[in-house]
C-alpha positions, 0 to 999 in steps of 0.5 A: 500500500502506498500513501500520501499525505498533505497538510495546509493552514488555511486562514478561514473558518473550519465550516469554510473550509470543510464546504470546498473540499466534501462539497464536490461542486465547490472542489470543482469550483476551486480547483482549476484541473478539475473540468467536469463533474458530473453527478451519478446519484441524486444526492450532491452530497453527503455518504453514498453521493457518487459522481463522474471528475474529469480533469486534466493531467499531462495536458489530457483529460482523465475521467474518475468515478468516486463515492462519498463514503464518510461525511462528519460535517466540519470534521471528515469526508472520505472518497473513495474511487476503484481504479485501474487494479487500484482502491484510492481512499482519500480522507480530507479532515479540519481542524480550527488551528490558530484562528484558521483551519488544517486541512489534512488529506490522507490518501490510500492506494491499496492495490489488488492487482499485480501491476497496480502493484508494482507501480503504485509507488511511482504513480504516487509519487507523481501525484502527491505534486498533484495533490499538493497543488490541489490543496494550495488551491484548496487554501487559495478558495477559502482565503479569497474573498470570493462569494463561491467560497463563503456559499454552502450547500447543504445536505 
């Protein structure tokens, strides 16, 4: 199994923060690799939410299917996508820290096929830069002053 990790202090209210990252429309809205979500279920939000992202990586578009699969408001969200022999379990938790919010994401690969796993490592690698400038923009969102940042939607 191979993980990554990234943490930001982000200066804005834990409910701020928490909204851009386990609300899907506004982590599509923040981050500008993401060019397409497109919703499976009903629901928006909140566990069982499934969903359709695209985004664009190495200058193509790639296509991944997720589900919400834990939703504590203003604490945790976990997404988790099954993807070429490989489980991506993703949790984005808040903390209020120093009149701000960290924002951890912990992201799991757990491989079930061969060449999954003995690629996972690298492909990690690679994607932690991907993850991180995620988060920073991510952090960029909730600073900013932005009314798509301070909006919620509910659940």
């Amino acid at each position: 199994m191979a993980q990554v990790t990234v943490q930001r202090h982000i200066a804005a209210p834990v409910d701020r923060v928490f909204q851009a990252v386990a609300h899907i429309e506004n982590f599509a809205k923040a981050v500008p690799q993401i060019s397409n979500v497109e919703f499976l279920t009903e629901s928006h939000v909140g566990v069982g939410t499934r969903f359709r992202e695209t985004r664009v990586m190495h200058g193509k578009e790639a296509s991944t299917e997720l589900e919400v699969t834990e939703y504590e408001p203003n604490d945790r969200v976990r997404l988790v996508a099954d993807s070429h022999g490989t489980v991506w379990d993703t949790v984005f938790t808040v903390k209020p820290a120093n009149g701000g919010t960290d924002l951890e994401m912990v992201m799991d690969a757990k491989a079930y096929k061969l060449l999954a796993k003995l690629m996972n490592p690298l492909v990690c690698r690679m994607i932690s830069k991907y993850v991180a400038a995620d988060m920073d923009a991510v952090k960029a969102y909730c600073e900013g002053d932005s009314d798509d940042a301070t909006q919620s939607t509910s659940v």
